[in-house]
C-alpha atoms as one frame of an Amber mdcrd trajectory, in Angstrom:
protein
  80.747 146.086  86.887  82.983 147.929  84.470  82.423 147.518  81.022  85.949
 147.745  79.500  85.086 147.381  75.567  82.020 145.755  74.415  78.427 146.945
  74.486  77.930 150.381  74.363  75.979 152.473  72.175  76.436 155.432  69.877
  74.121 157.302  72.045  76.058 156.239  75.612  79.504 157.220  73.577  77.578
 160.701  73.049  76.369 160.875  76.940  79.461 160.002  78.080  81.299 162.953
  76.395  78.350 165.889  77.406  79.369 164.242  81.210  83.049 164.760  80.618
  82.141 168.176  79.078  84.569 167.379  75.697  84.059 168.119  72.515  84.748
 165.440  69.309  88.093 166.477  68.568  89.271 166.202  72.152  87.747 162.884
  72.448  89.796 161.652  69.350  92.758 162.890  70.442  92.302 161.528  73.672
  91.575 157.737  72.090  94.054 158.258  69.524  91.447 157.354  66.702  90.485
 159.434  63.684  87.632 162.558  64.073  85.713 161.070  61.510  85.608 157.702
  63.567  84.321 159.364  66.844  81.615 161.323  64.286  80.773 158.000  62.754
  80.360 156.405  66.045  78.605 158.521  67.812  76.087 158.836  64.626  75.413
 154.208  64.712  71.800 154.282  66.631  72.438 150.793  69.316  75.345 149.037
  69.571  78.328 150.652  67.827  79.939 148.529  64.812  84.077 148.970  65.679
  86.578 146.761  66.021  87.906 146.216  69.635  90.795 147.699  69.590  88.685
 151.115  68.783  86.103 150.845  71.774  88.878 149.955  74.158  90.519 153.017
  73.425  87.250 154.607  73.586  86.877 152.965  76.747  90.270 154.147  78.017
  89.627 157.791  77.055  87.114 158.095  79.233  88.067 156.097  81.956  91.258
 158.693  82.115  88.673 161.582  83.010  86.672 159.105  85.290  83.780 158.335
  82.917  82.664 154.710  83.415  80.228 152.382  81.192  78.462 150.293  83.838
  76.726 147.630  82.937  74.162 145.950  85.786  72.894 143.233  86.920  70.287
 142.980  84.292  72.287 143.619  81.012  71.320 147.526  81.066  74.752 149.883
  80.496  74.699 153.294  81.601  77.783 156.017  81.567  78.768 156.693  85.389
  81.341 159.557  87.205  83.556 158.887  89.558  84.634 162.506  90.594  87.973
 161.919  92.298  89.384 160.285  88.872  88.454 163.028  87.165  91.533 165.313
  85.378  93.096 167.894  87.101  92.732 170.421  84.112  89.180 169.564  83.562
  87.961 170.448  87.456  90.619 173.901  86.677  88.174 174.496  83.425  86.332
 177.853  83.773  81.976 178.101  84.400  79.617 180.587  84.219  79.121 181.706
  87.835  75.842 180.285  89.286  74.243 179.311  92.669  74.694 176.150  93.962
  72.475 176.277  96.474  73.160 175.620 100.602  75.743 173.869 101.785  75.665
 169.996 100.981  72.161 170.490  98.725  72.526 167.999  95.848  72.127 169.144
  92.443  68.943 168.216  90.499  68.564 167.409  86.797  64.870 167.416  84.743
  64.906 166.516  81.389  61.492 167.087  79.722  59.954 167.553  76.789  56.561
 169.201  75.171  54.773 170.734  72.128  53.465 173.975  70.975  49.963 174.476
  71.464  48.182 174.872  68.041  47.736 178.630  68.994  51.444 179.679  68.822
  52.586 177.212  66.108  51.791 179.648  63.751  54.239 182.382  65.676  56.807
 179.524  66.924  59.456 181.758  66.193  58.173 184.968  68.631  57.824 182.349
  71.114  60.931 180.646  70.469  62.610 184.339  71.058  60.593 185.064  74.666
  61.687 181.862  75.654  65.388 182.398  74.835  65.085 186.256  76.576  63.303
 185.078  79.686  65.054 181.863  80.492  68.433 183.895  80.104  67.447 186.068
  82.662  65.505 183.869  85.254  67.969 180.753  84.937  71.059 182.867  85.716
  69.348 184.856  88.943  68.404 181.213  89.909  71.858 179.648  89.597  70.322
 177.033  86.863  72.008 175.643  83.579  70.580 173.757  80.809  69.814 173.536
  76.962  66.789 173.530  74.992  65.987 172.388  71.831  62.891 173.687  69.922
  62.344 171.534  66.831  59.226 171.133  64.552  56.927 172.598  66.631  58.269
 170.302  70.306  60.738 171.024  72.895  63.519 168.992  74.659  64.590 170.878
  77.674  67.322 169.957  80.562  67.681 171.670  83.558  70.524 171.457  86.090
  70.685 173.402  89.365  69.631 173.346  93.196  66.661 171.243  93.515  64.278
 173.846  94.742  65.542 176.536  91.753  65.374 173.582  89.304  61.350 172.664
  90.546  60.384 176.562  90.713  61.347 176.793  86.924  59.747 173.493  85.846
  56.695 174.862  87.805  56.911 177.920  86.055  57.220 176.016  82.398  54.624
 174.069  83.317  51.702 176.549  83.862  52.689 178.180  80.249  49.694 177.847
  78.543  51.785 178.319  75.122  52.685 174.612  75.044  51.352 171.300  75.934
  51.472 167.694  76.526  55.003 168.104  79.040  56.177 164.894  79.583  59.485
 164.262  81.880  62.158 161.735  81.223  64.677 162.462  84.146  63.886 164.066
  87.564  66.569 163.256  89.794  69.650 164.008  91.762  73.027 164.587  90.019
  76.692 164.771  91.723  77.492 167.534  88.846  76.518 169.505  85.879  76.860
 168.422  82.398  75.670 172.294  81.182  78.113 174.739  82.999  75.766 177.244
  81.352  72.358 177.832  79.418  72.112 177.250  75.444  69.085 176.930  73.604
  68.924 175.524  69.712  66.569 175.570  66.941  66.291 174.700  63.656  67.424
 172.453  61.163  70.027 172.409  58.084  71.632 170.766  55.708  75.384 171.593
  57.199  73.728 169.297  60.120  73.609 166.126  58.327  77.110 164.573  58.818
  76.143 164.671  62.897  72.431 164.400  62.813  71.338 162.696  59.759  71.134
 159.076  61.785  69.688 160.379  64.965  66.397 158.344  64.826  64.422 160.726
  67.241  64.846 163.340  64.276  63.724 160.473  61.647  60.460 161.748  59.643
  59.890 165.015  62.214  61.274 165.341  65.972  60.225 162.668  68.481  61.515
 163.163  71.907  59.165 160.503  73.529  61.667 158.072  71.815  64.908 159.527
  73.605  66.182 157.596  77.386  68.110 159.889  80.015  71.025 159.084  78.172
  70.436 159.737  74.745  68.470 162.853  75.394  71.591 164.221  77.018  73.425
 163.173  74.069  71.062 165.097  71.661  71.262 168.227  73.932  74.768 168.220
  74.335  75.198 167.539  70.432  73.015 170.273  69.698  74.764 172.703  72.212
  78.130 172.665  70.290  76.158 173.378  66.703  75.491 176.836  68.055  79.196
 177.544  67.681  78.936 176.173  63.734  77.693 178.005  60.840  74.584 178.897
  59.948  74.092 179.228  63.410  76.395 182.136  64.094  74.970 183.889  61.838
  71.624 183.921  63.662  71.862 187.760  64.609  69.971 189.352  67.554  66.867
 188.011  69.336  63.679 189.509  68.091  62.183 190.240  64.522  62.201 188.288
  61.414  64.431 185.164  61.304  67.501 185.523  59.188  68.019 181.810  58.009
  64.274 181.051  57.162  65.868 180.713  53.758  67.975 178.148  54.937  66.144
 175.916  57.661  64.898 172.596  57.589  62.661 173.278  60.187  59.173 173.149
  58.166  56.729 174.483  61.134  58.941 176.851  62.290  60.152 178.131  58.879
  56.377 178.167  57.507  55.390 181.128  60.595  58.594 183.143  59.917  57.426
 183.526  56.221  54.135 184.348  56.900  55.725 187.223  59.418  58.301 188.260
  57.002  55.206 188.856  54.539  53.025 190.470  56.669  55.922 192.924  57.604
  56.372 193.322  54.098  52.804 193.950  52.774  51.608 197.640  52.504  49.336
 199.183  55.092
């Protein structure tokens, strides 16, 4: 059952762009309504407050790149694919190369998330940066994608890729003594990526309060046990597309002291890089 106008959510309008791999501006464009209408949208946590005219265009922008909001049986609405009505220039848009795996094996998607252990909180940071360095490297031999997002001292991971790549790494992740409590929200079979590559995200700041500030799974710390399938795919792919907005870019290399502890939110994070900017800084 299609579900033309009524009765989505800000999250589903955010899941249903990371599927269709589009950004905000393309999405307005597409819909014909105003950026700062698709922002405000996506930002209303449950049903979104428009007028109908505004969600059937939503609606219809999607539907023109195959994205569906199904509704079942039961009330529920999720955000659906249908591959062959999918635009020509969109299947034509470049991807990092990866492995897909043998002939006719599905592609698998976990979405999990976890906490520091209370031995590395106080060098989040160090850990944050062997994370970023390893995954690079073992998620590109392995023909996986993904995001993570490392916020006040938890972690909200998705991984896309052949099913047996995909299991190896959340095996791997798993035995890492450096974090705890991991605690999956998807583990299933997907008919197609919604990361084409491998991003990770961290920190907090003010510049992200326009798109984040309503995002109640960042209300009074970082709670990822709140987030569904849908909505943690929303976060991730929100997050993704900060890392090409300032302060971000001005991150620097991997490795040292971080360069916007002046400027992050991020208070467990933020309070270790001090404490290793001062020991750096204190004589021998």
């Amino acid at each position: 059952m299609k579900i033309r106008a009524l009765g989505f959510t800000g999250e589903q309008i955010r899941a249903a762009r990371a599927l269709a791999r589009i950004e905000q501006t393309e999405l307005a464009r597409l819909s014909r309504l105003s950026l700062e209408t698709i922002k405000r949208l996506e930002r209303i946590r449950g049903p979104v407050e428009a007028n109908s005219r505004s969600l059937t265009a939503i609606a219809e922008a999607f539907e023109s790149l195959g994205i569906y909001f199904d509704g079942g049986d039961d009330g529920s609405i999720g955000v659906s694919w249908t591959p062959q009505r999918l635009r020509t220039d969109m299947l034509a848009r470049p991807a990092a190369p990866r492995r897909e795996g043998r002939p006719g094996s599905p592609l698998h998607r976990m979405i999990y998330f976890s906490a520091a252990s209370p031995e590395t909180i106080a060098r989040l940071k160090t850990l944050v940066d062997d994370i970023w360095a390893a995954a690079e490297r073992r998620n590109r031999e392995l023909g996986v994608t993904g995001a993570l997002f490392a916020c006040e001292g938890r972690f909200l991971q998705v991984l896309e890729g052949p099913k047996d790549a995909v299991r190896q790494i959340y095996g791997a992740i798993s035995a890492d003594p450096r974090h705890s409590g991991l605690t999956l929200i998807e583990n299933r079979a997907v008919a197609s990526r919604q990361f084409s590559d491998w991003s990770m995200c961290c920190g907090l700041f003010r510049t992200d309060d326009e798109i984040l500030a309503n995002e109640p799974a960042l209300q009074h710390g970082f709670h990822p046990e709140t987030l569904s399938p849908a909505a943690a795919l929303g976060l991730l792919s929100v997050v993704r597309d900060l890392q090409a907005t300032a302060p971000r870019t001005r991150r620097g290399a991997v490795g040292g002291c971080c360069s916007l502890a002046g400027e992050c939110l991020d208070c467990v994070c933020v309070t270790g890089a001090l404490r290793s900017r001062e020991n750096l800084a204190a004589p021998a």
